[in-house]
N, CA, C and O atoms as CSV, one atom per row, in Angstrom:
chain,resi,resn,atom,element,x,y,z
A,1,UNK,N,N,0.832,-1.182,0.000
A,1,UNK,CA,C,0.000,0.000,0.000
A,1,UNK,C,C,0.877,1.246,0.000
A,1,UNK,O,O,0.597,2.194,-0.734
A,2,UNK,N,N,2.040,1.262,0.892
A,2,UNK,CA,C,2.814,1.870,0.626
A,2,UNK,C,C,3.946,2.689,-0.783
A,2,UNK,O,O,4.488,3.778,-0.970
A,3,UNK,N,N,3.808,1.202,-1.583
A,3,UNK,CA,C,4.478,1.694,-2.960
A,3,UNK,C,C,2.702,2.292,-3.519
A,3,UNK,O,O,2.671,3.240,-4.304
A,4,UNK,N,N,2.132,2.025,-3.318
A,4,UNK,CA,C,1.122,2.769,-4.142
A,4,UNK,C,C,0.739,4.197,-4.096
A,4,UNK,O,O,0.430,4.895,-5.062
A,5,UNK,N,N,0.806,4.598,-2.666
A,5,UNK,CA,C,1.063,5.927,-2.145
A,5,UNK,C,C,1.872,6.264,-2.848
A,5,UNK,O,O,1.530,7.195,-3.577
A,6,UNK,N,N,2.925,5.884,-2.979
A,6,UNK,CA,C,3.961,6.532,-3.373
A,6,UNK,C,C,4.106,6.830,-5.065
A,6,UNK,O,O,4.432,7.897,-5.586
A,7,UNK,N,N,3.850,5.881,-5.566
A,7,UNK,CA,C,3.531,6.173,-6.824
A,7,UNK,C,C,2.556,6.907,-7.493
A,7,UNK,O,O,2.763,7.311,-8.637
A,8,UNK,N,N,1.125,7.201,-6.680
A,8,UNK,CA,C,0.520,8.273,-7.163
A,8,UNK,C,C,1.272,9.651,-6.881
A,8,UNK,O,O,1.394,10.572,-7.688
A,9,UNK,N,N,1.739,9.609,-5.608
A,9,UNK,CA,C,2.033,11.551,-5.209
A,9,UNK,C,C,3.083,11.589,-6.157
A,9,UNK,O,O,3.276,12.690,-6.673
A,10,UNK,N,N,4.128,10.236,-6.664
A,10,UNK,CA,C,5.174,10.522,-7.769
A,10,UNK,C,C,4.261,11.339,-9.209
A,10,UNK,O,O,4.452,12.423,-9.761
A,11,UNK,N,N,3.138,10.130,-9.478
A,11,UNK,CA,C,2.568,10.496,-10.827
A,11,UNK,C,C,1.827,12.254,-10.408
A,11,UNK,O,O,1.785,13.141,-11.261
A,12,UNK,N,N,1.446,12.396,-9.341
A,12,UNK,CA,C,0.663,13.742,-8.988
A,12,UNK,C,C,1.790,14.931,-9.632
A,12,UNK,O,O,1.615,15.681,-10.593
A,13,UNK,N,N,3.032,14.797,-8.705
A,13,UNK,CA,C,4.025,16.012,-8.954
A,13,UNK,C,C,4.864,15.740,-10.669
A,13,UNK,O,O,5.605,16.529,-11.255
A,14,UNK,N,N,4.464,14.525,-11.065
A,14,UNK,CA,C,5.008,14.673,-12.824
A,14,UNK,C,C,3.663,15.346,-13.356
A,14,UNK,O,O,3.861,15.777,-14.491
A,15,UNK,N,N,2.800,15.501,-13.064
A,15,UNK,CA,C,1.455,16.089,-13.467
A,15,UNK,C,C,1.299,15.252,-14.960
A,15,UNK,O,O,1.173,15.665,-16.113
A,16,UNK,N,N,1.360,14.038,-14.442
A,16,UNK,CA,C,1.009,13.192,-16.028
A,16,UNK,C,C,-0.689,12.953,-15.778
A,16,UNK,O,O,-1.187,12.892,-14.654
A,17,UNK,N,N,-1.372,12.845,-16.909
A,17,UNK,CA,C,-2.798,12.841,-17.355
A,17,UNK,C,C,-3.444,12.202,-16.011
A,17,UNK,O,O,-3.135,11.078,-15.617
A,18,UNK,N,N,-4.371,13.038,-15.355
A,18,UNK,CA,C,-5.710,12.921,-14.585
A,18,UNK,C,C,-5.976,11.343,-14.197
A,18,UNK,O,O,-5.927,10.831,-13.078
A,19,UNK,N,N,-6.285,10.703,-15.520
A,19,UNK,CA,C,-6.779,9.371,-15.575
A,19,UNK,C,C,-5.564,7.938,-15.134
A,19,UNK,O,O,-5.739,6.739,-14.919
A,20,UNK,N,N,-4.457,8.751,-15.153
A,20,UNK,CA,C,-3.312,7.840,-15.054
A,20,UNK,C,C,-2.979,7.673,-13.800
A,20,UNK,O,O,-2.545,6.674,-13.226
A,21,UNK,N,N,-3.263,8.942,-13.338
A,21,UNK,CA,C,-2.390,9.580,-11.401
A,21,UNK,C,C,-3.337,8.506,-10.725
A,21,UNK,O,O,-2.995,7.839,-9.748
A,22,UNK,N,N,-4.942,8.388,-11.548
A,22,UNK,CA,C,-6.382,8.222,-10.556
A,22,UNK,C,C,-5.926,6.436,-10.476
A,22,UNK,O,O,-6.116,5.900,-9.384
A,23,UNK,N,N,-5.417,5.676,-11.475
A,23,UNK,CA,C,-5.399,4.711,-11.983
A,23,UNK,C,C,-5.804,3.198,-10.664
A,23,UNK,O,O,-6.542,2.238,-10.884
A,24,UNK,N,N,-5.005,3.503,-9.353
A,24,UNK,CA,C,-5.070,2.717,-8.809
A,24,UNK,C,C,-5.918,3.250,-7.628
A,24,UNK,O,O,-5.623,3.014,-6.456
A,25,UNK,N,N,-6.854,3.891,-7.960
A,25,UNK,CA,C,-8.120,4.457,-6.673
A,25,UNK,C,C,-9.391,3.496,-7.093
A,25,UNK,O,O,-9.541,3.012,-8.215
A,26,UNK,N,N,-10.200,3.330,-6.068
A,26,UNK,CA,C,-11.303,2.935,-6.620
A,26,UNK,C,C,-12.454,3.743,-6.437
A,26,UNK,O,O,-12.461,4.903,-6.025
A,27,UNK,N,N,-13.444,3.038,-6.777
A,27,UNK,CA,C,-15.287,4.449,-7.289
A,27,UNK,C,C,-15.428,4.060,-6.132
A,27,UNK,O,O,-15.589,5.043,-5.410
A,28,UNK,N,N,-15.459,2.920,-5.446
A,28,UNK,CA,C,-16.376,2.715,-4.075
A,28,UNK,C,C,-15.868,3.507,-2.991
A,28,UNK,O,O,-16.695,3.596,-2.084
A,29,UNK,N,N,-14.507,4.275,-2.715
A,29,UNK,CA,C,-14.629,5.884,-1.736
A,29,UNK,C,C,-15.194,6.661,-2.615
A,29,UNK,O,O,-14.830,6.862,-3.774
A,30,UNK,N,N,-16.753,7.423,-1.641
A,30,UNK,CA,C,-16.480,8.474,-2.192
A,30,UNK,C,C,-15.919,9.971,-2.159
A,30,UNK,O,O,-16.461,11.033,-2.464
A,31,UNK,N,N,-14.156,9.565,-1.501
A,31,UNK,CA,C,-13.557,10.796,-1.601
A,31,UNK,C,C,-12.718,10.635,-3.127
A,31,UNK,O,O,-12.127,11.560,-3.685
A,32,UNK,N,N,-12.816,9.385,-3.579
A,32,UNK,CA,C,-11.941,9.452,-5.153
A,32,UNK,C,C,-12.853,10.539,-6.215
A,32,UNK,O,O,-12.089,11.126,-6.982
A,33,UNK,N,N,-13.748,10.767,-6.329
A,33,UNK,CA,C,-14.190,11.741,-7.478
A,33,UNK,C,C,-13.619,13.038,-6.919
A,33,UNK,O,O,-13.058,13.808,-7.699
A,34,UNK,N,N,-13.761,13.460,-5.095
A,34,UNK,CA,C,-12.909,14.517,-5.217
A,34,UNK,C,C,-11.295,14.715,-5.034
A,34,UNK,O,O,-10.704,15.698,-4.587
A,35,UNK,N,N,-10.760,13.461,-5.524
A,35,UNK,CA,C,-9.554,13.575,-5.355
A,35,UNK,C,C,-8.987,14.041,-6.991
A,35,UNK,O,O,-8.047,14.794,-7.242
A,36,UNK,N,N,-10.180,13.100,-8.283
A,36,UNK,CA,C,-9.825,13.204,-9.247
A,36,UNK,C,C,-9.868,14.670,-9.665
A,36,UNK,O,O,-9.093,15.071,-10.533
A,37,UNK,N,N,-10.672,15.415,-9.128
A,37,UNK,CA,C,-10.729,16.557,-9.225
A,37,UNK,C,C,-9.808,17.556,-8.573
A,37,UNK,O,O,-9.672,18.654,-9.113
A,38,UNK,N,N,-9.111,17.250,-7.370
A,38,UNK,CA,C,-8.104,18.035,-6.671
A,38,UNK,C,C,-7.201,17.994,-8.313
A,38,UNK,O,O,-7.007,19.019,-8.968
A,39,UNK,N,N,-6.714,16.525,-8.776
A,39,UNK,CA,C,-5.930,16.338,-9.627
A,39,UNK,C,C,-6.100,17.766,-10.552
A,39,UNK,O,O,-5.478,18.821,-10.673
A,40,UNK,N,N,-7.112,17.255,-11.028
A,40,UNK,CA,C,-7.259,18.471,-12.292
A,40,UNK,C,C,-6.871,19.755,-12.064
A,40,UNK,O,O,-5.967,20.314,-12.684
A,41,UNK,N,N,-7.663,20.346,-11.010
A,41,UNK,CA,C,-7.080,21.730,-10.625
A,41,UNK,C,C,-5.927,21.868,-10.179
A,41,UNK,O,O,-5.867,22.903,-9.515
A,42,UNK,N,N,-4.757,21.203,-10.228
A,42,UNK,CA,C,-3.801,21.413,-9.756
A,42,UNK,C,C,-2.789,21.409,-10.878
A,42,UNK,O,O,-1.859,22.215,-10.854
A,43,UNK,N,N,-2.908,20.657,-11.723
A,43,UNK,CA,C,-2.576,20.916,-13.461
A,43,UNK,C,C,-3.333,22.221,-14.028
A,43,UNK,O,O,-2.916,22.897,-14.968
A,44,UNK,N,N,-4.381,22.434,-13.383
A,44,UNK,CA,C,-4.608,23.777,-14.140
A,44,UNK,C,C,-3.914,24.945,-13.358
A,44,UNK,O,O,-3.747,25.992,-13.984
A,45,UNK,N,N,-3.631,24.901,-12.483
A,45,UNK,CA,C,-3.306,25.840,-11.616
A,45,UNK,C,C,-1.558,26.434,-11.437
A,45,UNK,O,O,-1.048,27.551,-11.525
A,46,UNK,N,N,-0.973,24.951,-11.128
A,46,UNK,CA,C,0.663,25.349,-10.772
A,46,UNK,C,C,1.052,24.490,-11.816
A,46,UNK,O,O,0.276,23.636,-12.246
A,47,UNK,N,N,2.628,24.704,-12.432
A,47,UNK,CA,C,3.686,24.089,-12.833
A,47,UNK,C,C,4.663,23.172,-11.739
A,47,UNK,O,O,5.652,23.668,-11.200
A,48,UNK,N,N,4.311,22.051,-11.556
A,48,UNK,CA,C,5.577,21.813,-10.480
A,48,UNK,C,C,6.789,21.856,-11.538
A,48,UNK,O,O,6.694,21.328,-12.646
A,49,UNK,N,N,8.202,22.693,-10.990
A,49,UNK,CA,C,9.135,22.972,-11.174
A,49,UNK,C,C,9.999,21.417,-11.151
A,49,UNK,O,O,10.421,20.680,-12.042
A,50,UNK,N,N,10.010,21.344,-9.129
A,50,UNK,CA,C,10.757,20.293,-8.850
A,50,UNK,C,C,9.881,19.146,-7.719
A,50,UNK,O,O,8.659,19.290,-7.691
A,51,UNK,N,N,10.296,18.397,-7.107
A,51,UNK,CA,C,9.541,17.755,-6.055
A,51,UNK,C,C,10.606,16.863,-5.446
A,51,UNK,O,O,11.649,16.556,-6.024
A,52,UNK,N,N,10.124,16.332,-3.783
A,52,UNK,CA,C,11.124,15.151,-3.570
A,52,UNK,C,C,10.023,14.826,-2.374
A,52,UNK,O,O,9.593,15.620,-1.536
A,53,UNK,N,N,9.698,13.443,-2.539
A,53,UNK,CA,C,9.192,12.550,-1.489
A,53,UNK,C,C,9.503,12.059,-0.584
A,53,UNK,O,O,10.694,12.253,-0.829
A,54,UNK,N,N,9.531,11.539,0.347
A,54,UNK,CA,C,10.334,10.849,1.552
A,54,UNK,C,C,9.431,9.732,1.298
A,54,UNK,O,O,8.546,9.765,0.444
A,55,UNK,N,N,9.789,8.293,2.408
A,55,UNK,CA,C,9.772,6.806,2.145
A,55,UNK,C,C,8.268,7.518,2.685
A,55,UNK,O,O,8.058,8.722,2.836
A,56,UNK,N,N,6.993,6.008,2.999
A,56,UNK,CA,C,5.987,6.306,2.943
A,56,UNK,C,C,6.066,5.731,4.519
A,56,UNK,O,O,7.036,4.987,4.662
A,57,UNK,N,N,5.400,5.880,5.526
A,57,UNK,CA,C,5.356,5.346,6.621
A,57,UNK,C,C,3.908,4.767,6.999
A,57,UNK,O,O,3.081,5.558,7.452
A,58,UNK,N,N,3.553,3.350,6.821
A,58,UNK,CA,C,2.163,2.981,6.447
A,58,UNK,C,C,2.010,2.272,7.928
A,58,UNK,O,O,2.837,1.679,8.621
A,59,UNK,N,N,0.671,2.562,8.122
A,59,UNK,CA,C,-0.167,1.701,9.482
A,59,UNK,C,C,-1.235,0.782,8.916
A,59,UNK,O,O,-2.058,1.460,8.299
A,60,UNK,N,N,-1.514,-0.475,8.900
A,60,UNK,CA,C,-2.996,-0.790,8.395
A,60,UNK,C,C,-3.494,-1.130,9.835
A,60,UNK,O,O,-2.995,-2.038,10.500
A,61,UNK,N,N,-4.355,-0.461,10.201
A,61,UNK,CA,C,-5.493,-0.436,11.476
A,61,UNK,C,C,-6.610,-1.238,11.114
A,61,UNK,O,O,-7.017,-1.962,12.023
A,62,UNK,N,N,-7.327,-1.315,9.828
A,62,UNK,CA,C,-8.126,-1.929,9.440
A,62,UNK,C,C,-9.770,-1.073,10.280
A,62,UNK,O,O,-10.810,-1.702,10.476
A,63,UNK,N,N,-9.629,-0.015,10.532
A,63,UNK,CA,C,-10.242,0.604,11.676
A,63,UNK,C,C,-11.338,1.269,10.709
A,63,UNK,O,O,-12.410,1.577,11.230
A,64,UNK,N,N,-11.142,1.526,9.270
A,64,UNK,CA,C,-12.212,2.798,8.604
A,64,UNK,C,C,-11.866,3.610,8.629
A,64,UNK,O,O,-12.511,4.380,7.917
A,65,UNK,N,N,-10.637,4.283,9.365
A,65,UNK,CA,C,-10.810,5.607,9.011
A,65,UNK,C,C,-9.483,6.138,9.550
A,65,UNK,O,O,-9.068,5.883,10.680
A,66,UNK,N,N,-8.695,7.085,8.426
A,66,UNK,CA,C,-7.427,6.985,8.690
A,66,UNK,C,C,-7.297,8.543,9.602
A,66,UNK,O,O,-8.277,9.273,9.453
A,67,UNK,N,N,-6.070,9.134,10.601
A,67,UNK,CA,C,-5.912,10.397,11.329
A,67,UNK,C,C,-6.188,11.551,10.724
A,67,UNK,O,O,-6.827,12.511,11.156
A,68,UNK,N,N,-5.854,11.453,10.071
A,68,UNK,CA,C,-6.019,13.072,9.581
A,68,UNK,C,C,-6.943,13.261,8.880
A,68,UNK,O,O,-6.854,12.757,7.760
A,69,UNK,N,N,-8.008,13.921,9.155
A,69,UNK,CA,C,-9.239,14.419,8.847
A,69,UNK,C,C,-10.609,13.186,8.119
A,69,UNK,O,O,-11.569,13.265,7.352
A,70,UNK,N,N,-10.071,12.363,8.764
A,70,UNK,CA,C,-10.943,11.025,9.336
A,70,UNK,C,C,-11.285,10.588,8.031
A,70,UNK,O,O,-12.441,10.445,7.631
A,71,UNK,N,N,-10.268,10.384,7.387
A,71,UNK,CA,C,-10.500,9.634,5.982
A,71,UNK,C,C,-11.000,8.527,5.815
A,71,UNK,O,O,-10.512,7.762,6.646
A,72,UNK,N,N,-11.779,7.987,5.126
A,72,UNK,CA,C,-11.938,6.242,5.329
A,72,UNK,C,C,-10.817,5.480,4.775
A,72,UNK,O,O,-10.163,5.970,3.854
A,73,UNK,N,N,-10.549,4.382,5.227
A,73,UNK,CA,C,-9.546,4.298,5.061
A,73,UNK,C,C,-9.105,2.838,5.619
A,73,UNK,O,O,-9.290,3.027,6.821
A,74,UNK,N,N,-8.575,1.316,5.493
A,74,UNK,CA,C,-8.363,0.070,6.281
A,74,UNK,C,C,-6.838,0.505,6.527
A,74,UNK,O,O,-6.332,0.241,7.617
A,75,UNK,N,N,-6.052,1.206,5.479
A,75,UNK,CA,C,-4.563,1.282,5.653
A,75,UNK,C,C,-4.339,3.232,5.284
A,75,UNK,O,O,-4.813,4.033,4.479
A,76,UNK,N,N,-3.244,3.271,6.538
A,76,UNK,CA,C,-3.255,4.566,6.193
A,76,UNK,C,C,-1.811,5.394,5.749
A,76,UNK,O,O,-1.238,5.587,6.821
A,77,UNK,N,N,-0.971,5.967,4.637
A,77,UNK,CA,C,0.446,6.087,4.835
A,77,UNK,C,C,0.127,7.243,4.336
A,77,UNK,O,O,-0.655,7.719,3.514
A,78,UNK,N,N,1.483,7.779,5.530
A,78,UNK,CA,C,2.122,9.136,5.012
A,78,UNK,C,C,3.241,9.124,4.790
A,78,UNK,O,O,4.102,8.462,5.369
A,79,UNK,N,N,3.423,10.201,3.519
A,79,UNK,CA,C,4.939,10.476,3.216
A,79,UNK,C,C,5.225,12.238,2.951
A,79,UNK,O,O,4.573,13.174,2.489
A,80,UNK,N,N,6.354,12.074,3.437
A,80,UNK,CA,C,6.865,14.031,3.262
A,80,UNK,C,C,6.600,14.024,1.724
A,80,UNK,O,O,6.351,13.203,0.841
A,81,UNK,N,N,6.839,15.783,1.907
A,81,UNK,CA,C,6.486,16.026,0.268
A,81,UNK,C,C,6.915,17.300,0.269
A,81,UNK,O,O,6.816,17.990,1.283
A,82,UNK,N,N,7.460,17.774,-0.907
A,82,UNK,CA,C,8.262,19.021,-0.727
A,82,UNK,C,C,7.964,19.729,-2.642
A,82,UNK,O,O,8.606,19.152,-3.520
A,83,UNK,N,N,7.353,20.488,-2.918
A,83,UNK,CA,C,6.920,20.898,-4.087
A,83,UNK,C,C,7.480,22.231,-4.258
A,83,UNK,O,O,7.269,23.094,-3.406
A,84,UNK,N,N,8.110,22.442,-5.196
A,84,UNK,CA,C,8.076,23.905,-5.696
A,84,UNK,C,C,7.680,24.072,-7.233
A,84,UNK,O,O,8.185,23.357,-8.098
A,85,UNK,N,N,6.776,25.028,-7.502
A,85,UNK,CA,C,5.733,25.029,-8.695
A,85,UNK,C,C,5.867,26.799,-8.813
A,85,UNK,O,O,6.184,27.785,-8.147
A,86,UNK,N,N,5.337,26.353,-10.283
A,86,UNK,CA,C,4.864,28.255,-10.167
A,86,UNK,C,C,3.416,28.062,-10.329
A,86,UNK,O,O,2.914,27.008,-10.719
A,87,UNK,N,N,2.834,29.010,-10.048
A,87,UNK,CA,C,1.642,29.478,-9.959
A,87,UNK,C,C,1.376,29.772,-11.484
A,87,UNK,O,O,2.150,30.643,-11.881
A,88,UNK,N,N,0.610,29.360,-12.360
A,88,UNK,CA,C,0.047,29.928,-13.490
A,88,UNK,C,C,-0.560,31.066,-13.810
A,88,UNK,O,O,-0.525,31.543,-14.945
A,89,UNK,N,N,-1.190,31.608,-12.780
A,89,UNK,CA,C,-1.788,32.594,-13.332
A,89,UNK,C,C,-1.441,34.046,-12.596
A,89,UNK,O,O,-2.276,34.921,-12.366
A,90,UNK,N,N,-0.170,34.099,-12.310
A,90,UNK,CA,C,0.645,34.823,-11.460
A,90,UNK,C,C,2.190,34.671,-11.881
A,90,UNK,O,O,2.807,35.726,-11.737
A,91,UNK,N,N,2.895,33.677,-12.331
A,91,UNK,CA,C,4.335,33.675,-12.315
A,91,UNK,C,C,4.966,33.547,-11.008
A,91,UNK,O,O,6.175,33.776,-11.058
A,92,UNK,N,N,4.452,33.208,-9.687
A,92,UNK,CA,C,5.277,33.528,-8.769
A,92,UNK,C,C,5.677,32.159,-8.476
A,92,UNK,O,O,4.764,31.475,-8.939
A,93,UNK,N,N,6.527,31.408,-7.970
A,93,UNK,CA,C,7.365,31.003,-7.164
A,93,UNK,C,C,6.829,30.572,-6.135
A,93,UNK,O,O,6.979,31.368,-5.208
A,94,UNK,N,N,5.801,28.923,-5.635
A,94,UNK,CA,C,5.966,28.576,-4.673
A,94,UNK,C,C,6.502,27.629,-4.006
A,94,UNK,O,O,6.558,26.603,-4.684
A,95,UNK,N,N,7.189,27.447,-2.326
A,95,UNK,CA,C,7.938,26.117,-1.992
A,95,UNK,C,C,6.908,25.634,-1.182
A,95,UNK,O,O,6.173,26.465,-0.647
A,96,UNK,N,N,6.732,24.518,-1.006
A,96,UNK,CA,C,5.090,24.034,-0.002
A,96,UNK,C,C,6.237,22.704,0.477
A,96,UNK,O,O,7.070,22.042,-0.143
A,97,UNK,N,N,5.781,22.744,1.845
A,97,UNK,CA,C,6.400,21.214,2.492
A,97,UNK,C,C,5.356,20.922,3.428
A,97,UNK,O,O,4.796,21.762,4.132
A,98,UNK,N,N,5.071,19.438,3.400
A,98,UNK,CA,C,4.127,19.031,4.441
A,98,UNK,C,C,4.456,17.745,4.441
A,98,UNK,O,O,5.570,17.256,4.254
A,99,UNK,N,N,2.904,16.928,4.774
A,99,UNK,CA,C,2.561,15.304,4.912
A,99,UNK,C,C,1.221,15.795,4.219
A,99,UNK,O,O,0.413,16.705,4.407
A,100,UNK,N,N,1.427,14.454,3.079
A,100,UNK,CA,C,0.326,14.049,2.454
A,100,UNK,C,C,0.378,12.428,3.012
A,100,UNK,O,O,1.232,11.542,2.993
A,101,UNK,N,N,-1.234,12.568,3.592
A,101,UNK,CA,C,-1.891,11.361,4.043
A,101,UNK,C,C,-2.691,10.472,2.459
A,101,UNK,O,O,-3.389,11.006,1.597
A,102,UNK,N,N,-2.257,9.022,2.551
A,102,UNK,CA,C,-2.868,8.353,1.144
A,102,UNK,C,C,-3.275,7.595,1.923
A,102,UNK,O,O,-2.537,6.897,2.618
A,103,UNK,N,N,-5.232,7.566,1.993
A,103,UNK,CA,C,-5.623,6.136,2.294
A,103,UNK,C,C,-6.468,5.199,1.133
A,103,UNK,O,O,-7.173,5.636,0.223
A,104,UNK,N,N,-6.162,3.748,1.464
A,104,UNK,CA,C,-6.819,2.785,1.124
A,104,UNK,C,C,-7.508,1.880,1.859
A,104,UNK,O,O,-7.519,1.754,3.084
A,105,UNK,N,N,-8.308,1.011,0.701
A,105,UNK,CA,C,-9.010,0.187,1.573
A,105,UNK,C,C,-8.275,-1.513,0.691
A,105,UNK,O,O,-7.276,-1.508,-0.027
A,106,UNK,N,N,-8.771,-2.259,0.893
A,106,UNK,CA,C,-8.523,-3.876,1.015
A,106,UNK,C,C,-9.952,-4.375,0.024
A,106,UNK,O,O,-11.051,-4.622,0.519
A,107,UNK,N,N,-9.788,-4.412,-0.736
A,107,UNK,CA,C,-11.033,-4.329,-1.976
A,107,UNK,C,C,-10.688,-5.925,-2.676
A,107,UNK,O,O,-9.492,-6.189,-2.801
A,108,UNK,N,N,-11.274,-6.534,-2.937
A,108,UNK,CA,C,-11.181,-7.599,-3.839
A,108,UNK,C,C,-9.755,-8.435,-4.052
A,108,UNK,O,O,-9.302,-8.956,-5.072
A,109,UNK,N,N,-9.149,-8.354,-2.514
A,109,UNK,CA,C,-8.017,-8.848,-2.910
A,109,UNK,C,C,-6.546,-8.183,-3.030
A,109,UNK,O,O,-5.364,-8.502,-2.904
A,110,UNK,N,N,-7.563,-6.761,-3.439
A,110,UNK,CA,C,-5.763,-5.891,-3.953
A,110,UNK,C,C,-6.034,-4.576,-2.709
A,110,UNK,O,O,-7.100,-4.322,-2.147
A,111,UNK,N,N,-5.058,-4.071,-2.575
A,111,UNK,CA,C,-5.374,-2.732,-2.469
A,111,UNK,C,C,-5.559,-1.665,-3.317
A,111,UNK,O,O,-4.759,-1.520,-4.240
A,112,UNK,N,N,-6.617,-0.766,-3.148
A,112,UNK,CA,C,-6.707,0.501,-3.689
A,112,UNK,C,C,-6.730,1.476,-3.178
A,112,UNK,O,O,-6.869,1.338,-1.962
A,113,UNK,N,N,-6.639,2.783,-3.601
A,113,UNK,CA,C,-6.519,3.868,-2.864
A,113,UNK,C,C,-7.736,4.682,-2.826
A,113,UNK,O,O,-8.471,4.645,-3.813
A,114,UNK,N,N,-8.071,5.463,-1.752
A,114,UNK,CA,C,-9.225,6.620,-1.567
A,114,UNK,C,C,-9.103,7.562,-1.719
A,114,UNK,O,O,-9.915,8.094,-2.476
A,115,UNK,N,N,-8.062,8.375,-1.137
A,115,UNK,CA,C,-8.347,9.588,-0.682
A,115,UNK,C,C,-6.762,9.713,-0.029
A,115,UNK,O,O,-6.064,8.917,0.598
A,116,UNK,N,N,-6.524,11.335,-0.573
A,116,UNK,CA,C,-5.283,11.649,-0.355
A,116,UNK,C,C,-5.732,13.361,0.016
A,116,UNK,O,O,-6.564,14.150,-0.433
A,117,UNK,N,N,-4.397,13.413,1.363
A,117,UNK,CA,C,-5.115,14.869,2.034
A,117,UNK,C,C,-3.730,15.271,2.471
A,117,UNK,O,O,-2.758,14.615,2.847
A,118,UNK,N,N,-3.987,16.771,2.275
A,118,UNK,CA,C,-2.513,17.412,2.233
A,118,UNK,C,C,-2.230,18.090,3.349
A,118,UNK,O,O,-3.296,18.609,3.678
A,119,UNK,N,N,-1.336,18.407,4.179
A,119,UNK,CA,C,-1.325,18.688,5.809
A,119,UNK,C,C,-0.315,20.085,5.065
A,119,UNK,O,O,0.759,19.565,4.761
A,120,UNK,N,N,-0.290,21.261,4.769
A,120,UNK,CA,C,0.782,21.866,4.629
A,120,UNK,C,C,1.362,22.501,6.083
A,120,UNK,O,O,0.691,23.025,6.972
A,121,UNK,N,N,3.036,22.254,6.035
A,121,UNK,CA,C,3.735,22.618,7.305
A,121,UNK,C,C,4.669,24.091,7.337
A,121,UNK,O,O,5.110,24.806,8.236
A,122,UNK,N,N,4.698,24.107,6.124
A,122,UNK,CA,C,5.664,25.097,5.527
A,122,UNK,C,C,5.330,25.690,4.278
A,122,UNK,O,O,4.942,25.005,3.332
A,123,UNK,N,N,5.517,27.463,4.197
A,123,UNK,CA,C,5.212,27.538,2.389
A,123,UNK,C,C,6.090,28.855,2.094
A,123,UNK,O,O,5.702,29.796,2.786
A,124,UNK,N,N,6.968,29.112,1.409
A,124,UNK,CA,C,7.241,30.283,1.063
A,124,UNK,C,C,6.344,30.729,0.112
A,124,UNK,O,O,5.373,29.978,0.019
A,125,UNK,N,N,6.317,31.838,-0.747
A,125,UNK,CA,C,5.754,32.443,-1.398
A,125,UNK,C,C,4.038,32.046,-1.449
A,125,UNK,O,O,3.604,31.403,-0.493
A,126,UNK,N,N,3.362,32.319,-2.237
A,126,UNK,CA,C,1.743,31.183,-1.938
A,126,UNK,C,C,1.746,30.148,-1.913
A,126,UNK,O,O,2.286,29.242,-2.547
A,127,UNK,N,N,0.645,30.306,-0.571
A,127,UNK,CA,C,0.057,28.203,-0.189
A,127,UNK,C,C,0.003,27.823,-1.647
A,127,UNK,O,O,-0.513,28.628,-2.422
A,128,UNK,N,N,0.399,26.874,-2.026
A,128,UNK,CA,C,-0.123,25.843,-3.053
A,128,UNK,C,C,-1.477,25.623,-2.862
A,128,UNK,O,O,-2.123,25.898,-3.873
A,129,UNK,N,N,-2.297,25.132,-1.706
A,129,UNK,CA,C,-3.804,25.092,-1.222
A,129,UNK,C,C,-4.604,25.721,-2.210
A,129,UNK,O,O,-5.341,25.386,-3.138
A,130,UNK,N,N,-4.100,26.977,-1.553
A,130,UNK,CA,C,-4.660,28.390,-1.785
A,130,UNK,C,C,-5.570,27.669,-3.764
A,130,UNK,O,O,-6.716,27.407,-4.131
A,131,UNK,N,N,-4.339,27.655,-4.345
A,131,UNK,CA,C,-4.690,27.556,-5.693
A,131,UNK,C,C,-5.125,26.034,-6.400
A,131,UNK,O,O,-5.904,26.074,-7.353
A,132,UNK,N,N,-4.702,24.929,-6.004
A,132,UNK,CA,C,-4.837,24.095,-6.558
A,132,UNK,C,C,-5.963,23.260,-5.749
A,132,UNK,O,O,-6.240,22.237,-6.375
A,133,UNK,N,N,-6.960,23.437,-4.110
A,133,UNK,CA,C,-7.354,23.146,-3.688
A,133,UNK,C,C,-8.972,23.494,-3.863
A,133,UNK,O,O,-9.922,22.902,-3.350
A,134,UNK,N,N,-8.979,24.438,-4.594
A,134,UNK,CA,C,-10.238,25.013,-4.688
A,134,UNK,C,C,-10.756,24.350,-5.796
A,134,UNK,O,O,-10.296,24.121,-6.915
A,135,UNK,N,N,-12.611,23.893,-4.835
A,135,UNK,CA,C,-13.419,23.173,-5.590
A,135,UNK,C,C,-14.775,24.259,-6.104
A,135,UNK,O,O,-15.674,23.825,-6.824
């Protein structure tokens, strides 16, 4: 569950196609339609420049529902995340560092993913939030 986390927030910050990042989520959360959509606006919004991830640090509780902002969730991992993008419709320059939380559930055998939520800890220039979060 862990490499899977990890491979979406990889595919998120290459900002490769919507349908590709979503690939290993499933319809049955329904926080995946608004995740597919965080996706989008965030390609419309910033350029990531650069990025760097840290390892993923996974719990499976099997509990429903992962810490941070009570995601559903059987397994829950976080990994650092460190983005610098420009802003599109501004030119400016932002650095954003936090924990992005990726949960899944235990579906048919495999894991899939739900729902991914961004904790920002740090930002120079504009929140990333600010722009790529708005629904």
């Amino acid at each position: 569950m862990g490499d899977l986390a990890f491979l979406f927030l990889e595919d998120f910050s290459k900002q490769i196609p919507p349908d590709q990042v979503m690939r290993n989520f499933t319809n049955n959360c329904p926080t995946a339609a608004e995740e597919r959509q965080d996706v989008i606006n965030q390609q419309a919004a910033v350029q990531v420049l650069s990025y760097n991830l840290g390892e993923p640090t996974t719990t499976v509780p099997f509990s429903g529902a992962c810490p941070f902002r009570n995601r559903a969730g059987d397994a829950c991992s976080n990994i650092s995340v460190r983005w610098m993008s420009r802003i599109k419709s501004t030119g400016a320059i932002s650095n954003s560092s936090g924990i992005d939380q990726v949960t899944a559930v235990f579906e048919s055998g495999a894991w899939k993913l739900c729902a991914s939520d961004y904790q920002e800890m740090s930002s120079t220039g504009a929140s990333l939030l600010k722009y790529w979060l708005q629904r």
